[in-house]
C-alpha positions in Angstrom: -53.2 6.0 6.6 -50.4 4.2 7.9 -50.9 1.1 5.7 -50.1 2.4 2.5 -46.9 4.2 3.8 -45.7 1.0 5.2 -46.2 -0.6 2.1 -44.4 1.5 -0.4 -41.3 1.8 2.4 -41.6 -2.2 1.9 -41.8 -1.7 -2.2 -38.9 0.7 -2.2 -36.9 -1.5 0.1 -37.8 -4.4 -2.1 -37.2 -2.2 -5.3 -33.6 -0.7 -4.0 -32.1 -4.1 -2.8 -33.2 -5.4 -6.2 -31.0 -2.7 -8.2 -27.7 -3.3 -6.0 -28.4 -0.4 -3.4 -27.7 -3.4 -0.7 -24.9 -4.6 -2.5 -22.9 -1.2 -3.1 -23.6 -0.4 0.9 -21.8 -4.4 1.8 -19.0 -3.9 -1.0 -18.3 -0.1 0.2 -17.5 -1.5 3.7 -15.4 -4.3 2.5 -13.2 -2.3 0.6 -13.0 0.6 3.8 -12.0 -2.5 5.6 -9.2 -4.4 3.1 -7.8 -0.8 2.3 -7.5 -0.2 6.8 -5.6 -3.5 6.4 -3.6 -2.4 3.6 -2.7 0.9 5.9 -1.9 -1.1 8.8 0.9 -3.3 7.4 2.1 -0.4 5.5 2.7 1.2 8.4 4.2 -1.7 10.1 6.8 -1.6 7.3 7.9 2.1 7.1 8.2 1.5 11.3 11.0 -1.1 11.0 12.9 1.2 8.3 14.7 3.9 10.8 15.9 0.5 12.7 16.9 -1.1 9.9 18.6 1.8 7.9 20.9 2.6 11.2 21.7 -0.7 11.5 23.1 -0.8 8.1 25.0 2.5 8.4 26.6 1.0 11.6 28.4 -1.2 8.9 27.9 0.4 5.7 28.2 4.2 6.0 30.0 4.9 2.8 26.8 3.6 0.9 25.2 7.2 1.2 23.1 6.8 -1.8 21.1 3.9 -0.8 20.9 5.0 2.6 19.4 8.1 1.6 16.9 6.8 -0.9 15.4 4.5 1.5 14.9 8.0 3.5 13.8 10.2 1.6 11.3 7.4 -0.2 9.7 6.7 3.8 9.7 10.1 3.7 7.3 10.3 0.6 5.3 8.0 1.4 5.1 9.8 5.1 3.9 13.1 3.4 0.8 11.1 1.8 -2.7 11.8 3.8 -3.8 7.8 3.2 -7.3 8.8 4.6 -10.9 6.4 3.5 -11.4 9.1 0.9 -7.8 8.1 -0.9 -9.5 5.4 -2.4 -12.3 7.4 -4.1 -9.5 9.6 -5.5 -8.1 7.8 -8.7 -5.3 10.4 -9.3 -4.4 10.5 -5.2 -4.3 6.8 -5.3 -2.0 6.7 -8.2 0.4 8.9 -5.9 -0.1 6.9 -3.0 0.9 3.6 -5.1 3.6 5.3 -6.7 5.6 6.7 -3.2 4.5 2.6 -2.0 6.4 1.3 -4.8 9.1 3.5 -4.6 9.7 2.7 -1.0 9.8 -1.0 -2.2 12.5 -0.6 -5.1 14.5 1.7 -2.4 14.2 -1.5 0.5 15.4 -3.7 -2.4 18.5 -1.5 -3.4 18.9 -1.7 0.4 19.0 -5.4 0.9 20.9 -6.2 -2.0 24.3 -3.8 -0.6 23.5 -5.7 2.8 24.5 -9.1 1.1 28.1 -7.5 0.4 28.9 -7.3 4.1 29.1 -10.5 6.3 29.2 -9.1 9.4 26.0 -7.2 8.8 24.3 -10.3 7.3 25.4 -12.2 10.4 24.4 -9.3 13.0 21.9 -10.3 15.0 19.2 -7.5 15.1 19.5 -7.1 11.5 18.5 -10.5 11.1 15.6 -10.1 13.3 15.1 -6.2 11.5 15.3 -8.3 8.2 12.6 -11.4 9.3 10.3 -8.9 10.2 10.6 -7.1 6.8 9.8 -10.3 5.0 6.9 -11.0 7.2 5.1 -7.5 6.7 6.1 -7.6 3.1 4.0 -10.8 3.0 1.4 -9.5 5.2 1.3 -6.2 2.6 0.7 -8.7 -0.5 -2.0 -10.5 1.4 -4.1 -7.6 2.2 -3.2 -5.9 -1.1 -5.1 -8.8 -2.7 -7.7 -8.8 -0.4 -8.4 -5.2 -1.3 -8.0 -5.7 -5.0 -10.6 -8.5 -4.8 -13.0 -6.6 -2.7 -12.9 -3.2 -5.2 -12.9 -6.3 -8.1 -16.3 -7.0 -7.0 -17.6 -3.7 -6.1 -16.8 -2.2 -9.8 -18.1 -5.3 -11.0 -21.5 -4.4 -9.4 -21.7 -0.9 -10.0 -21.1 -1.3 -14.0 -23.8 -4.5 -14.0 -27.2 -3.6 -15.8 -29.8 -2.7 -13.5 -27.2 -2.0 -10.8 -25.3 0.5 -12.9 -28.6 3.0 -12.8 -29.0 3.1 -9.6 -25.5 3.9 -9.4 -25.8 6.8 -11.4 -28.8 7.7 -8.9 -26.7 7.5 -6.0 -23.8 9.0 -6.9 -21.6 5.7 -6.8 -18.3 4.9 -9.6 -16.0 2.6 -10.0 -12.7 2.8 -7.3 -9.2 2.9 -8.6 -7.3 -0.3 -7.3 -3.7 -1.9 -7.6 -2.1 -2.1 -11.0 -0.3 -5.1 -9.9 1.8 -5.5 -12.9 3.1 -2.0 -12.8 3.9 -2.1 -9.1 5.7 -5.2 -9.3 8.3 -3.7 -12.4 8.7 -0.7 -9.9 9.9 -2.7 -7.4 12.6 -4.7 -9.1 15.6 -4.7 -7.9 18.4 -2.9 -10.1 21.7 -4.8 -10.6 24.1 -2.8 -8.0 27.5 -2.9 -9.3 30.7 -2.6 -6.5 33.4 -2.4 -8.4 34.3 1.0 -7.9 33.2 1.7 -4.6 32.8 4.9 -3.3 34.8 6.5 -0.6 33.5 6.5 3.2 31.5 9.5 3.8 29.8 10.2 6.3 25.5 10.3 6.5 22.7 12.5 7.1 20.3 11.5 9.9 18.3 8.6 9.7 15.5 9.8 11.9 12.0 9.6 10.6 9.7 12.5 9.8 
């Protein structure tokens, strides 16, 4: 009795590894993986921002605006639960690239007053503050695109005829990913004009949420 059992595990092994069941399980776990990466050097950026914002104010305390948007855009992006399930949230995801994006264009804003005052540019923990910005922002790119490649592949499969019915079996759909273009117009840098600078003032706190 055990014979025929074995056999049509065997058949519907065979039948689900032919329709992409194997293929969704393998592209699932490479996504959780590039989007744990993604996490990670997002993290490793909004660590180095309460450093590098009070370093700035040491030297630049009258720019209260841009010290304050790079703040209250950590903060944003702070209040976000970036769990495994994000991912399978289009609308959530949206969010979560839109605070990202925003904490970019703030970091740029930032940088761009910090090339008005030589002393700052030629302090030394800024320099090292600003090195390690670079770095994760490179490190961010990277495992963006790894994760855009791996969801790339996995949407791919799940809309593929015969794939796409045992999707629809299984309960699997397409994951929202990077809009690449749109994040990289968000993060431009705007033109920052000094010619009427502002009074010193003094700052709010720094410290991160």
């Amino acid at each position: 009795m055990h014979l025929p059992i074995a056999a049509l595990l065997v058949l519907l092994a065979g039948l689900l590894s032919g329709c992409g069941y194997n293929t969704f399980q393998s592209g699932d776990e490479a996504i959780k993986s590039a989007w744990s990466e993604v996490l990670n050097q997002y993290q490793r950026r909004a660590d180095l921002i309460p450093n590098l914002v009070g370093t700035v104010k040491g030297y630049a305390s009258h720019e209260k605006d841009v010290l304050t948007q790079v703040t209250e855009a950590r903060a944003q992006v702070g209040a976000i639960q970036a769990t495994p399930e994000l991912v399978n949230n289009p609308e959530a995801f949206a969010r979560f690239q839109q605070a990202q994006a925003g904490l970019s264009s703030a970091l740029s804003r930032l940088l761009v007053v910090a090339e008005n005052y030589p002393q700052l540019k030629a302090d030394t923990a800024f320099r090292d503050l600003q090195a390690q910005l670079e770095g994760t922002e490179n490190r961010i790119t990277v495992a963006r695109n790894r994760y855009i490649k791996a969801v790339e592949g996995y949407n791919v499969a799940v809309r593929s005829f015969p794939n796409n019915l045992t999707a629809m079996v299984f309960g699997y759909s397409v994951k929202p990913n990077f809009g690449v273009e749109n994040e990289k117009a968000v993060s431009t840098a705007p033109k920052v004009d000094f010619a009427a600078p502002s009074a010193p003032t003094s700052v709010r706190s720094t410290t991160s949420q």
